[in-house]
N, C-alpha and C positions, 0 to 999 in steps of 0.2 A: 418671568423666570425666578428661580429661589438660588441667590446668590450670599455665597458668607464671603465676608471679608476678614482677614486674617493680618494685622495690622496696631500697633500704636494708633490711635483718637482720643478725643478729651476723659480725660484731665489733660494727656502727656500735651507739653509744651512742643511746638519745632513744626520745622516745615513736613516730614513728612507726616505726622499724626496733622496739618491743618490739611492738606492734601485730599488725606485719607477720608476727613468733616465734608468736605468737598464733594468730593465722589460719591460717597455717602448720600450727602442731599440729594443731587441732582438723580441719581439710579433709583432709589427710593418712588421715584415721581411714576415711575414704569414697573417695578419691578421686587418680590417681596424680596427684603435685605436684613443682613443681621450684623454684627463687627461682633467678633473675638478679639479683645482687647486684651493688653497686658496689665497682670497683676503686681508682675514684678520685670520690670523691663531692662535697666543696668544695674547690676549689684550696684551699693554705694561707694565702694572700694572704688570700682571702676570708672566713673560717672566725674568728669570734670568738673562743673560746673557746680552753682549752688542749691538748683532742683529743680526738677524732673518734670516739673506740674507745671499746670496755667494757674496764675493768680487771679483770674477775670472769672465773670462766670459762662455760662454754659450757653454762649450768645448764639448758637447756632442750632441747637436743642438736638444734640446729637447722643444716640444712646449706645450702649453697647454693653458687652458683657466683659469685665473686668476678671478676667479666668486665667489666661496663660501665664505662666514662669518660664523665662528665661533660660535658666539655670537646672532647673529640676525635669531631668530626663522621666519620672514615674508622668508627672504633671503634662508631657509632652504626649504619651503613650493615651491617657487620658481622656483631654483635648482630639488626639486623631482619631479614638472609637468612638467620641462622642461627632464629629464631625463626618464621619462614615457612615455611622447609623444614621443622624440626619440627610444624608445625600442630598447634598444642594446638585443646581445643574453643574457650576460653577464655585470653584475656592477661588479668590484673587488673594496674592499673598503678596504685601509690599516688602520690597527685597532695597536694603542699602547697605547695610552692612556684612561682613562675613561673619564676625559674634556671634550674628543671630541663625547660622544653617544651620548646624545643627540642629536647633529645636526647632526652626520651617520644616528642616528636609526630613526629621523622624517625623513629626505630625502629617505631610504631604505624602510619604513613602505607606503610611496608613489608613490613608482617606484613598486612596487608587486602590486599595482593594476592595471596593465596594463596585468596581467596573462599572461605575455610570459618572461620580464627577471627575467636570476637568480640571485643572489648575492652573491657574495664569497664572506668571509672576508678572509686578509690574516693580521695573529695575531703575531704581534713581540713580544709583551705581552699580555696575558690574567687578569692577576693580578699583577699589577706594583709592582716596588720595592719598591716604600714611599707611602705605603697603605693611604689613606684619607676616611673622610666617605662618603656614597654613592656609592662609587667604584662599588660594585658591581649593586645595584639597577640599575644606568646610565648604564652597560656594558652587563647584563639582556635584555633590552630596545632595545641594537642595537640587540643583539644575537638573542632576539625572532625574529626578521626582516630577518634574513639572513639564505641560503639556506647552501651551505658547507663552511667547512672553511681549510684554510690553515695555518699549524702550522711550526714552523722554527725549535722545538727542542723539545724530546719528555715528557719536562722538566715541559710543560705546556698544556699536556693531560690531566691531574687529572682537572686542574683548570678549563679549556673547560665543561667538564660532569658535572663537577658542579657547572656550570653556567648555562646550556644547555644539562641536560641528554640526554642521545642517539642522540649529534649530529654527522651528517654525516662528517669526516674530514682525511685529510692526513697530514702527518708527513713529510716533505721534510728537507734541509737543506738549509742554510743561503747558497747562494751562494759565490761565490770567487767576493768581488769588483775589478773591472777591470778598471774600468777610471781614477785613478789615476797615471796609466801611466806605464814604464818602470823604471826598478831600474836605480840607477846611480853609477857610480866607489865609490867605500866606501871613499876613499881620497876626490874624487869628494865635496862628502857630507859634510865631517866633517868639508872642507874648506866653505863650503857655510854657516854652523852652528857655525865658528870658532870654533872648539874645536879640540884640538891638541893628546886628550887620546888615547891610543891604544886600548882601550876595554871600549865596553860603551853597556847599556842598556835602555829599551825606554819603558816609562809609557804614552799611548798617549790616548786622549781622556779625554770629559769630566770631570772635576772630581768632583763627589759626595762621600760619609760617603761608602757606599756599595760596593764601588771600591778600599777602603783597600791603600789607597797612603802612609794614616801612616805605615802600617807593613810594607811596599815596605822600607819604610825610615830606621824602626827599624830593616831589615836585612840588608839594607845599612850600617849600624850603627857596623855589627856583622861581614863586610867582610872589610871594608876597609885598616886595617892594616894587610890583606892577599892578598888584590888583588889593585892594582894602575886601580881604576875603576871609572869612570862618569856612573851617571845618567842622562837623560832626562827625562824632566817633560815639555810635548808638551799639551796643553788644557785650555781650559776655565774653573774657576773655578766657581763651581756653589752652595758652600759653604764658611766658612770662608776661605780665602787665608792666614790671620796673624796666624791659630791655625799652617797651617805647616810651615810656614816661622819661624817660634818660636820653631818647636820640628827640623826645618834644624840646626837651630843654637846651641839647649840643646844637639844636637848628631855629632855635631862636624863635621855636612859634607858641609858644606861651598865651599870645594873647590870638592867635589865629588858628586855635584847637578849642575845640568843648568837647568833653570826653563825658560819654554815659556809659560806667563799668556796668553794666544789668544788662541781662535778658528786659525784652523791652514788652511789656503786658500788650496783648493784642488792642486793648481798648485806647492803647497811646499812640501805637503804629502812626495813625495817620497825621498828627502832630510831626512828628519827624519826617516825612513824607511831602509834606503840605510846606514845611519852612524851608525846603532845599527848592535850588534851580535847578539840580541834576542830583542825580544817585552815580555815584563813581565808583568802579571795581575792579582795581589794579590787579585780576587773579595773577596769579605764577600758572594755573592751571586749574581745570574747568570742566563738569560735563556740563548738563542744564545747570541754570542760576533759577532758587526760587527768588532771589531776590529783586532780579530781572522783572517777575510776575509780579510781584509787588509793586515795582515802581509802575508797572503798566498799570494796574489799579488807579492808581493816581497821576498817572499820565504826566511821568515825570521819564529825561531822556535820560538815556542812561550813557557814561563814558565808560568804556570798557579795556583791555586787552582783547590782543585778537589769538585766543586761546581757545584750547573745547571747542565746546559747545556755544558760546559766545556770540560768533558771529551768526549762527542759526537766529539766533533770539536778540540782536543788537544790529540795525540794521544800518549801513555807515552812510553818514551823510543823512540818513531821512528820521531815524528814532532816537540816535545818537551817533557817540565817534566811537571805532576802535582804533587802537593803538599798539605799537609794538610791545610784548610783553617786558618786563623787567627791565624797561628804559626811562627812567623820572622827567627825562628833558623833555621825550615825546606825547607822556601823558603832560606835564605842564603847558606844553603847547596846543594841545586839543583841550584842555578847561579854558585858556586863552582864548583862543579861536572862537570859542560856544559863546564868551561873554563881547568879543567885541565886533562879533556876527547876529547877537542876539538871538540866538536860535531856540528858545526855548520855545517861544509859540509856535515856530513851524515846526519844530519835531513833537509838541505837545498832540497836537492837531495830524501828525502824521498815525501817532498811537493811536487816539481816539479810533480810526478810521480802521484799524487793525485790529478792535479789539471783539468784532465778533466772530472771526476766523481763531482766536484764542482763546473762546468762551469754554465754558462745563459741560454746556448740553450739543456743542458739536465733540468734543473729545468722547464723552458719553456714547453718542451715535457710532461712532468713530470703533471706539472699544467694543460695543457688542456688534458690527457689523464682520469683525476681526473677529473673536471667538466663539460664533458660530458655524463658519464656514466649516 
């Protein structure tokens, strides 16, 4: 089939442009593919963080064409005559934020007039985590435009229908990211990380107010004089940085934090990855976690809240623990538990065993057996 993708992929940094590399590969192997990339994807104004891009190279040899703007509705009009007159079978168009309908939903609303392609959206989110106004209005706009969709978790069905009563959509799962590579010797790691701790856990990604770093801190706070333990704190901050640097210091864990303020280069991922016992992820709230996929890569358990999407992808007792959300005592007690149960080999070994039901090339099979019907 002649499939375009409409989507963030390299350069752009993040889960969803790795995703996008992803999907990319594996459909390729079957099927001619092309990615419409962005050329300008957050204004700078807008854009938190300190850039946009991967600083690694291009380890997955992913191509695409670097054409759309965000912002520029002529550049939208564009893009969809130029995507019309191509007539793929298929547009899939990766959907997370609302920013971006707008320029999906005029480019989509212009490609269906050619009455042959269909368009998937495939929806990381349906209703974001830092609600804004409009949200919905803008995500309306693309939704009326598109034929089926694909959902990552079944966390954000309700929000689909009631955006889009009786749309047509499947439910899949967040695959296993895989391009980050092979784990490395745990010593390996911790030498590359310099930290010297025997037990160490790993808060990776992002962090915003919804991702819970403070409770992570404040169970920190409730195990230390039981457990000779490090944290990692691997991510970009994309709030205030001084509110936690001020509650590390009120709690006394100065020497039971390492903090890495960056965006973490794909090519280092598995260093941090490889030097933790567990990946822990105190959300407040949750659809899919890529960072879930990642830790499965490296077949590391994960401790979670039992929030979202969560317990779909965190499986209690066998891959990791959940826990009650926004409670420090009960997550301190479940990284307890993990270490003086030893559980890391038998949830390491439960993942393994999981991981080809979470592979690319059954989600693949998966997705075009669902938008041909």
């Amino acid at each position: 089939m002649k499939i375009t993708i409409l989507s963030p992929s390299y350069p752009y940094r993040g889960g969803i442009a790795n995703f996008t590399d992803l999907l990319f590969s594996e459909l390729k192997k079957n099927h001619k593919i092309i990615i419409y990339n962005f050329k300008r994807l957050y204004p700078n104004f807008l854009f938190p963080g300190k850039t946009q891009y991967e600083t690694n190279e291009n380890i997955n040899n992913i191509t695409s064409f670097e054409v759309v703007d965000s912002i520029n509705p002529l550049n939208w009009i564009s893009i969809g005559n130029k995507i019309k007159n191509e007539k793929p079978d298929y547009l899939i168009i990766a959907f997370w934020l609302p920013f971006f309908a707008p320029c999906l939903g005029t480019i989509s609303q212009i490609v269906k007039k050619n009455n042959f392609t269909k368009i998937i959206t495939i929806c990381h989110n349906v209703i974001p985590h830092e609600k804004r106004f409009g949200d919905i209005a803008f995500t309306k706009y693309l939704f009326n435009n598109c034929d089926k969709f694909v959902l990552l978790s079944s966390k954000v069905e309700n929000d689909l229908q009631m955006i889009k009563p009786g749309a047509k959509f499947i439910t899949l799962y967040h695959p296993v990211y895989s391009h980050f590579g092979d784990s490395v010797d745990k010593s390996d790691a911790k030498k590359f990380l310099n930290i010297n701790d025997e037990k160490v856990i790993l808060f990776f990604g992002l962090v915003r107010k919804y991702k819970g770093l403070d409770i992570l801190l404040n169970a920190l706070q409730l195990l230390k004089d039981k457990l000779k333990i490090k944290l990692i704190i691997a991510g970009e901050f994309y709030e205030n940085e001084e509110k936690y640097i001020t509650l590390i210091d009120e709690l006394g864990l100065k020497e039971n934090v390492k903090l890495y303020n960056e965006f973490i280069p794909t090519a280092e991922v598995k260093y941090y990855f490889s030097a933790a016992d567990a990946v822990v992820l105190p959300y407040r709230d949750a659809t899919q976690s890529g960072i879930v996929q990642v830790a499965n890569n490296f077949l590391k358990p994960v401790i979670a809240t039992n929030v979202g999407a969560l317990p779909e992808v965190v499986e209690n007792n066998a891959t990791g623990y959940l826990v009650e959300k926004e409670n420090p005592e009960k997550l301190a007690q479940a990284i307890l538990k993990y270490y003086n149960e030893n559980k890391e080999e038998e949830f390491s070994k439960n993942i393994s065993e999981r991981l080809e039901k979470i592979s690319w090339k059954n989600f693949t099979n998966e997705l075009i057996n669902f938008i041909e019907v």
